[in-house]
Structure formats: C-alpha cells, structure tokens
One Martini backbone bead per residue (centre of mass of N, CA, C, O) as a GRO file, in nm:
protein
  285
    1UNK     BB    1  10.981   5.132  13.125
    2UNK     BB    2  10.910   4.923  12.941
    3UNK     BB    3  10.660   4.926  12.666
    4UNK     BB    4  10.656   4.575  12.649
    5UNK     BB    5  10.606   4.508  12.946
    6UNK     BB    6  10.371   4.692  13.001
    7UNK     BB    7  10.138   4.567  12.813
    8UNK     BB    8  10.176   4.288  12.927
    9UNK     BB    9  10.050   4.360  13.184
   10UNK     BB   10   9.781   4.449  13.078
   11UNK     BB   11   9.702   4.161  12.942
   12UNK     BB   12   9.680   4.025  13.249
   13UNK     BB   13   9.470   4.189  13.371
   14UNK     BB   14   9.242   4.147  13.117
   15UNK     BB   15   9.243   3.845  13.200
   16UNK     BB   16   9.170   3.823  13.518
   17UNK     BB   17   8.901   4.073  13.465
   18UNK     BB   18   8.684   4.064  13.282
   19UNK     BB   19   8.399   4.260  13.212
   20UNK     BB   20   8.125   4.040  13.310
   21UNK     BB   21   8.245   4.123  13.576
   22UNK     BB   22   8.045   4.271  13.852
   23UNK     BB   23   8.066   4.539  14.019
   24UNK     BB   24   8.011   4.608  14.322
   25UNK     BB   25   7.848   4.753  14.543
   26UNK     BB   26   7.790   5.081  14.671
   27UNK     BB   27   7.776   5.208  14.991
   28UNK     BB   28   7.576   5.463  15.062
   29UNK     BB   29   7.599   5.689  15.372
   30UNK     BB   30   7.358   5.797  15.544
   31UNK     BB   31   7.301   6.110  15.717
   32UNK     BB   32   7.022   5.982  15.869
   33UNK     BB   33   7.241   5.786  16.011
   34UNK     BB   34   7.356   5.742  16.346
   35UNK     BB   35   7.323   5.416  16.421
   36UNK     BB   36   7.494   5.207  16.301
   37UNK     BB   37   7.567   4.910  16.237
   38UNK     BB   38   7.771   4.663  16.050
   39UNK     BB   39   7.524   4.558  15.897
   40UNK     BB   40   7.478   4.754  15.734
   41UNK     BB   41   7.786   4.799  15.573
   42UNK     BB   42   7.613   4.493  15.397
   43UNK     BB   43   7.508   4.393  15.112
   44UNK     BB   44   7.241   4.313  14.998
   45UNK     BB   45   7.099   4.021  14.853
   46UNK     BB   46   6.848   4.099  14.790
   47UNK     BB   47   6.575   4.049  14.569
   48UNK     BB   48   6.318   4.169  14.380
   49UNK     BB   49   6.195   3.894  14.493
   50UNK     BB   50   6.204   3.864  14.768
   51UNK     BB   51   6.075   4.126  14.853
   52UNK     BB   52   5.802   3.985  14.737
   53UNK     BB   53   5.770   3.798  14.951
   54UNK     BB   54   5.583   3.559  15.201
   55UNK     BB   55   5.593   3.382  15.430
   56UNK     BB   56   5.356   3.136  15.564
   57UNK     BB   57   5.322   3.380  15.842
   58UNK     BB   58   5.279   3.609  15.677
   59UNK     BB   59   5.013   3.546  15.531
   60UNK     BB   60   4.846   3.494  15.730
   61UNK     BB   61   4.874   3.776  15.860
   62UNK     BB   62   4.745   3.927  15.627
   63UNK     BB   63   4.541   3.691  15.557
   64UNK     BB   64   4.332   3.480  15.701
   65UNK     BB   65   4.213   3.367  15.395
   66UNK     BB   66   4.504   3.236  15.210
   67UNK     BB   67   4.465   2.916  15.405
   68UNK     BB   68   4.202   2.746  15.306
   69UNK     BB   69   4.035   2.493  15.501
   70UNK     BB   70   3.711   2.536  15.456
   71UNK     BB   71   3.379   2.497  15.327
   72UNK     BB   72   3.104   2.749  15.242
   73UNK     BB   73   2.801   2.660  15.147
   74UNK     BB   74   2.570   2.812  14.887
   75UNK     BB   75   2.465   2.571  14.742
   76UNK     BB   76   2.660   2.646  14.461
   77UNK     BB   77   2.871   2.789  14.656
   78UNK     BB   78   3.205   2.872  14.767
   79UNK     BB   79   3.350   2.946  15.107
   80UNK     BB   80   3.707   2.977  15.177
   81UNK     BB   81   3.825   2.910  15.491
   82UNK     BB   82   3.917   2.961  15.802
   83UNK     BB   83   3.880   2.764  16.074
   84UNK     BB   84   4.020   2.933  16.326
   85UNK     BB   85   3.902   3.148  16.256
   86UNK     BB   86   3.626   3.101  16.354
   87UNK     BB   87   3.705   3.018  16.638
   88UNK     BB   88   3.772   3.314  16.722
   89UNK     BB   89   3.488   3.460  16.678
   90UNK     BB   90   3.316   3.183  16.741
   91UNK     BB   91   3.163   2.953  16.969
   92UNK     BB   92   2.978   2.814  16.754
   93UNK     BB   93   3.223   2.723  16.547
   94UNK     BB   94   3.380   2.557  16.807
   95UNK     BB   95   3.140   2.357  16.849
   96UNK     BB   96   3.112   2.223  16.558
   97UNK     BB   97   3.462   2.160  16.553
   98UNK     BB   98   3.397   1.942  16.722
   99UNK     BB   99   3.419   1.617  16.769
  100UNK     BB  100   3.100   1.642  16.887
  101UNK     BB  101   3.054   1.713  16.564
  102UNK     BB  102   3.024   1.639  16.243
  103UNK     BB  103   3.183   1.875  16.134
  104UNK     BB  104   3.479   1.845  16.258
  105UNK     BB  105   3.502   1.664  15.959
  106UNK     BB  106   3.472   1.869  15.794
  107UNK     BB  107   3.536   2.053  15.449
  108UNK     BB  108   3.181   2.098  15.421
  109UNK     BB  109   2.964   2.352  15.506
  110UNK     BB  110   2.631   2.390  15.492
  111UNK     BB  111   2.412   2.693  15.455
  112UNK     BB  112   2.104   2.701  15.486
  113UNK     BB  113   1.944   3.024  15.437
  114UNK     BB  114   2.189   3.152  15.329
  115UNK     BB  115   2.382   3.411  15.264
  116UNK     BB  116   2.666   3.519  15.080
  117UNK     BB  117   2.698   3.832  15.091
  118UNK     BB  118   2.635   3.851  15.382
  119UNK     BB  119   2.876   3.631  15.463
  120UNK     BB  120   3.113   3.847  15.369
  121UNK     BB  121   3.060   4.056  15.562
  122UNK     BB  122   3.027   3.944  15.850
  123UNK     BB  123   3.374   3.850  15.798
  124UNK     BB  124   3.509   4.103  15.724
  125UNK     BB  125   3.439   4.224  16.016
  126UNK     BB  126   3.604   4.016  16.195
  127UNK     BB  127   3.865   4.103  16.100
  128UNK     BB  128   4.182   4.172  16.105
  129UNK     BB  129   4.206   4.529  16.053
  130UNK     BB  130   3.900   4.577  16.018
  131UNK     BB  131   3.749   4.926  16.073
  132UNK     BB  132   3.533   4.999  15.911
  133UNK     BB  133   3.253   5.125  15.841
  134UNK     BB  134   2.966   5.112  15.887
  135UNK     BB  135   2.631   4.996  15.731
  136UNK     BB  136   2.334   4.881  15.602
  137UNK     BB  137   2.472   4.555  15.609
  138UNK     BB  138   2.371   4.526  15.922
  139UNK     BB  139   2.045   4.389  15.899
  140UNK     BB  140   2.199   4.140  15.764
  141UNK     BB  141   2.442   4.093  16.027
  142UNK     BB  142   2.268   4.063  16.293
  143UNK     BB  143   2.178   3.763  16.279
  144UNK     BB  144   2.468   3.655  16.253
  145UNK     BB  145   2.577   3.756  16.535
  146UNK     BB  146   2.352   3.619  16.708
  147UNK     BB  147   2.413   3.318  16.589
  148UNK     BB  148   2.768   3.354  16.643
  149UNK     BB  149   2.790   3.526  16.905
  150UNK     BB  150   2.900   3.795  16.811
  151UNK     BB  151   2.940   4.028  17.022
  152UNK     BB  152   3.138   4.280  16.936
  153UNK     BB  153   2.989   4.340  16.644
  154UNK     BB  154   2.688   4.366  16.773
  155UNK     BB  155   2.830   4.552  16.921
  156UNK     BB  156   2.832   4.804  16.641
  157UNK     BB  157   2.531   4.789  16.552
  158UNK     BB  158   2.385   4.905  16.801
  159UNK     BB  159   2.527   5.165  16.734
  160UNK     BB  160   2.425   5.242  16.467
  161UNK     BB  161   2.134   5.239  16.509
  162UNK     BB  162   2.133   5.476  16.703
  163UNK     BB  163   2.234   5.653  16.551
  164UNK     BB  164   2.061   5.675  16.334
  165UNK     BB  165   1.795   5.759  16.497
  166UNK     BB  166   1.910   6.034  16.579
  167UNK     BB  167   1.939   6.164  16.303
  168UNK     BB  168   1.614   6.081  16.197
  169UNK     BB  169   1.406   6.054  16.387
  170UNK     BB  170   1.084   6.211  16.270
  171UNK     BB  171   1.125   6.086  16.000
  172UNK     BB  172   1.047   5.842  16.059
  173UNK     BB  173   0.826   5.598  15.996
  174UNK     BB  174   0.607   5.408  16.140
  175UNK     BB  175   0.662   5.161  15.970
  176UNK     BB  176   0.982   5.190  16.054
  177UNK     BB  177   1.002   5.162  16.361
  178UNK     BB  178   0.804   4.912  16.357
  179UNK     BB  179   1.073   4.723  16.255
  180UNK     BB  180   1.249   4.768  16.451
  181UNK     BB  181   1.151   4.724  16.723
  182UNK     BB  182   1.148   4.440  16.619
  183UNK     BB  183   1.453   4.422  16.567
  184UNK     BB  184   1.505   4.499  16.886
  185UNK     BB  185   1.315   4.271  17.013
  186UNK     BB  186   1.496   3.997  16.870
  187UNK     BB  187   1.793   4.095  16.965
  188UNK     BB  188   1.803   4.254  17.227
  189UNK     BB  189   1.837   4.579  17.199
  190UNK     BB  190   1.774   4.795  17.444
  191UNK     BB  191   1.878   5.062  17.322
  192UNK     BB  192   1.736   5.081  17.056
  193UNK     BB  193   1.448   5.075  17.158
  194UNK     BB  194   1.472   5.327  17.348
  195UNK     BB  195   1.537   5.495  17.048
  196UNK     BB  196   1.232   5.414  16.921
  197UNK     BB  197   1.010   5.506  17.145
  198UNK     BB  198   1.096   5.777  17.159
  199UNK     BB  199   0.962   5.784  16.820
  200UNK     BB  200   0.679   5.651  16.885
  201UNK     BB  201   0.544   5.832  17.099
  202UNK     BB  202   0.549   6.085  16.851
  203UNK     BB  203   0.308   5.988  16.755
  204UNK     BB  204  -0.011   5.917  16.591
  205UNK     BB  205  -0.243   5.675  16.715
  206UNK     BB  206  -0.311   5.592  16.405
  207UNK     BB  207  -0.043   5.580  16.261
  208UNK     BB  208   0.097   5.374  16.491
  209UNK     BB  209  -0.183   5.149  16.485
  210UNK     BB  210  -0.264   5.094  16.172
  211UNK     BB  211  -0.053   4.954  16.152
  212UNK     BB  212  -0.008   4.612  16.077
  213UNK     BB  213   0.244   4.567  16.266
  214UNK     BB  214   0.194   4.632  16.564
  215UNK     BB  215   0.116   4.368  16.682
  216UNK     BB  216   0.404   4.273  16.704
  217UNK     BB  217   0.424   4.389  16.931
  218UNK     BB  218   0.473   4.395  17.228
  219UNK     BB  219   0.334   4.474  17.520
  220UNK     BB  220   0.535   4.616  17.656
  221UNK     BB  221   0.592   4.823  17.462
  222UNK     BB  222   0.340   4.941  17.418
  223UNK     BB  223   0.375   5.076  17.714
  224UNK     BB  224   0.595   5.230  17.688
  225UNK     BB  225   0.544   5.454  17.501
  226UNK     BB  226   0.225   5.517  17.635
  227UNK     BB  227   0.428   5.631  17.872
  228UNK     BB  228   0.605   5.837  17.719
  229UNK     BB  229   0.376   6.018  17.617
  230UNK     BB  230   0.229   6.062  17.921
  231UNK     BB  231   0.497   6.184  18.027
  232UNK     BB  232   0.555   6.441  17.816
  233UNK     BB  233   0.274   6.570  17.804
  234UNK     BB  234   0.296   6.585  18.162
  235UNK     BB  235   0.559   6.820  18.089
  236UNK     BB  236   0.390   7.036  17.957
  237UNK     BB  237   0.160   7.096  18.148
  238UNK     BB  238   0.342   7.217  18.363
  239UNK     BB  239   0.521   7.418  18.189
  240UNK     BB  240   0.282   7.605  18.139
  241UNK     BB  241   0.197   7.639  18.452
  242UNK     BB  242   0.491   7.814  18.526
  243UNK     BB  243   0.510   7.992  18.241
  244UNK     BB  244   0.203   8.156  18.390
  245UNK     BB  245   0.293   8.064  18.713
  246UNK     BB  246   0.578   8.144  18.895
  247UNK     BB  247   0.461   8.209  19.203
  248UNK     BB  248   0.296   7.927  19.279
  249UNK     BB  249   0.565   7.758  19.383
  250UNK     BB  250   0.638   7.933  19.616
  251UNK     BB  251   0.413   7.915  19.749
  252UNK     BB  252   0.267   7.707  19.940
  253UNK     BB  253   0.257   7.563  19.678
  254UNK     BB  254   0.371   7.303  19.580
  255UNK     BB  255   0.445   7.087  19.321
  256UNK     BB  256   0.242   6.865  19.388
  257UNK     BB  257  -0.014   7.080  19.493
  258UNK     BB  258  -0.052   7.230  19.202
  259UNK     BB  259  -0.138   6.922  19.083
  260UNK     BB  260  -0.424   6.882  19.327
  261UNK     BB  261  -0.757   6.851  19.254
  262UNK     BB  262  -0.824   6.935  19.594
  263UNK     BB  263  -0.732   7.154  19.604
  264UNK     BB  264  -0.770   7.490  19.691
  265UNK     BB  265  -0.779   7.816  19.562
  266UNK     BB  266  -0.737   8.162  19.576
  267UNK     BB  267  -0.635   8.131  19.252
  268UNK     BB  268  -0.546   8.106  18.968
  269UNK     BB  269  -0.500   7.938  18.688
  270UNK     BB  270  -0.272   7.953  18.381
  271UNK     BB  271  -0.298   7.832  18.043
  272UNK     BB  272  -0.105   7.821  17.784
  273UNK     BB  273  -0.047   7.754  17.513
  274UNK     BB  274   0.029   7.418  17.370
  275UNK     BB  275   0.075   7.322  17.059
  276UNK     BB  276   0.374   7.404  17.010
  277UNK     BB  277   0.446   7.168  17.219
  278UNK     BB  278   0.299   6.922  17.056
  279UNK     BB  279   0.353   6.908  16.783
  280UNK     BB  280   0.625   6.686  16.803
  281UNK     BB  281   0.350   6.460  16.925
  282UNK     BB  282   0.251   6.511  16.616
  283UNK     BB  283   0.318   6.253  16.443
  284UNK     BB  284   0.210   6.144  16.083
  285UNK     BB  285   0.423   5.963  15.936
   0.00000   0.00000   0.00000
C-alpha cells in the first residue's frame, strides 16, 4: 500500500483516540475464585470515596449515639445521645420519654447530681458490640444500673464484684468488707453480699466491729456473719476430734452421739490442737 495513504490513515486514527482519554481497566480474575457470577465480571465505578461513605442507617449502625437528638445536661456540660438508644436499654428512660412526663417533650434533660464520667461509661457499657471487660469504673455505675434498671449490667456487675471477693479474700480489710456488705445490701445483690459475710465471719470481732461503719449494717447480716462463723469454728472442732478418734464414729456412738454433753462414755474423747486450723478465722486486718 502507499505510503502517503498509510501515513494519512494513521493521522485519522489519532485524531479519533486521543491521548487524554483513559484506557478502561482490566480486570484479572483471581485464582481463588472458582464461583464467579457475571456480575463479578463488570467493572467496578466506586471511587475511593465511595467506599468511605456509610449510609445513614449504616451510620446508626456503627455507632448508636452518631445522630444525637436528644442532650443530658450535667451542670454546664451536656452529653448528647440518642433519644431511642435511652429507651431500649432502659425502662426507665422509656417511661420519661412517654407523652406522660414532662421530659417526652424535652431537648435537654437535666441529671443533678450525677456525674459526667461516670454517665459517660454507664452508657458505654450498655452499648451494641461493646463487651470489654469490667473495671473498678462498677462501683460508679452500680448507683446507675440499679436506678435505671438495666438487669443485664447490673448482673455483669455484681459477677465482677463476686469475682473481685474471691480472689482478694482475706486480704480485704474489715473496714472494705463492711463498704462492700453496705454496697451489697443497698443494691440488693445477694450473691455478692453472701460472699462478703463469708470473708466477714473470719475476721477478729474487735476488728470487724469497732470498725465505725458496722452499725450501718442491718441486723440480719449481722446475724449472718456471727452464724456463719458460729457454724466454721463448730466444724473444725468436731473435725479435730475425729481426727484424733477415728474409731469412735464407727462404735456406738453416732454422729450426733458423739458431741451429746449428757452421753456417758467408756473411753475419753482426745481433742487436738486446733489453733492451727481456727488461725484462717482470726483475721485481724
């Protein structure tokens, strides 16, 4: 073909295509894709700002308190969440919000004499998706699951707090215990109360009542501890003296038999040094 032909077809060509317009992208399909759909296929139009965009019910989703409409006032700050989050975790919140209180209609709901802090991890805590571990942050929001009755924290609670006894122990000091015991019965949390007396029974009771705070406890605790050590201390005496008369459950004499003060008996009953086991029951911290 001609040369001078050639040439001008080239120049139509380039004047058809342009430089400045951008090649299509191609698409490798990937190895580790054996179930493509046709749909896969087609080139993708999202811009990298795109793909950072979420809806706004994506929005709500990520995080409940993103469209507040609704502030809680603490003095001069104010803490801005969402009206509905309030109403599913709280029944109490659900019934402020209802047409028949004052607060249904508000913008801005006062709280005196709560603290921000303390409201901002109560709240935190009762989050969608939000499963972090308890800290000491419990015995602020204690006060505030009990008052707007959120069970399912307050059980989470008083699991931390059963927890905390258990693995302190007899390291707590009688004047912590009886805080404890106080915060256990104000909030009514009966397991945790139940694993305070039992670290209360082994204190001394000069220690665990000259402390000035015991009088705050109710007379039924009271009772409690002082039966529960009352029952510790009458089973190792009775554990001391079959471990040094082995033979004496066996004869005759029964179980009840055996520490019935009007019983006669044919031999001595030998009782041996207990200090050793009652030492755990005379703390003294």
């Amino acid at each position: 073909m001609d040369e001078s032909i050639l040439a001008h077809r080239g120049r139509r060509l380039i004047a058809a295509y342009p430089e400045e317009v951008p090649l299509s992208p191609i698409r490798v399909p990937s190895p580790f894709n054996d179930s493509r759909s046709d749909s896969d296929d087609e080139v993708s139009t999202d811009s990298v700002e795109d793909l950072e965009k979420l809806t706004s019910r994506e929005k709500n989703l990520a995080s409940p308190f993103n469209e507040p409409n609704i502030a809680l006032v603490f003095g001069t700050s104010k803490l801005f969440v969402q009206r509905n989050h309030l109403i599913d975790v709280s029944p109490v919140f659900e019934a402020m919000f209802s047409s028949k209180f004052l607060e249904g209609s508000l913008k801005e709901i006062p709280l005196p004499g709560k603290k921000l802090s303390h409201f901002v991890h109560f709240l935190r805590y009762l989050s969608p998706g939000f499963e972090d571990e308890l800290t000491d942050t419990v015995h602020h929001m204690l006060p505030l699951a009990d008052e707007y009755q959120t069970d399912g924290l307050k059980k989470r609670i008083e699991e931390f707090l059963i927890n905390s006894v258990r693995s302190e122990s007899d390291s707590i000091t009688s004047l912590q215990i009886i805080i404890n015991i106080l915060e256990a019965e104000k909030y009514k949390l009966n397991d945790y109360l139940n694993e305070c007396i039992a670290v209360a029974s082994r204190k001394t009771f000069n220690r665990l009542t000259k402390s000035p705070k015991f009088d705050g406890i109710s007379q039924n605790t009271q009772l409690k501890i002082s039966m529960k050590r009352w029952e510790d201390i009458d089973k190792i005496y009775q554990k001391s003296i079959r471990d040094e008369n082995p033979g004496l459950v066996s004869q005759r004499e029964n179980k009840k038999e055996l520490f019935h003060p009007r019983i006669q008996r044919s031999c001595p009953i030998y009782i041996k040094d207990v200090s050793k086991d009652l030492k755990p029951h005379m703390q003294n911290n």
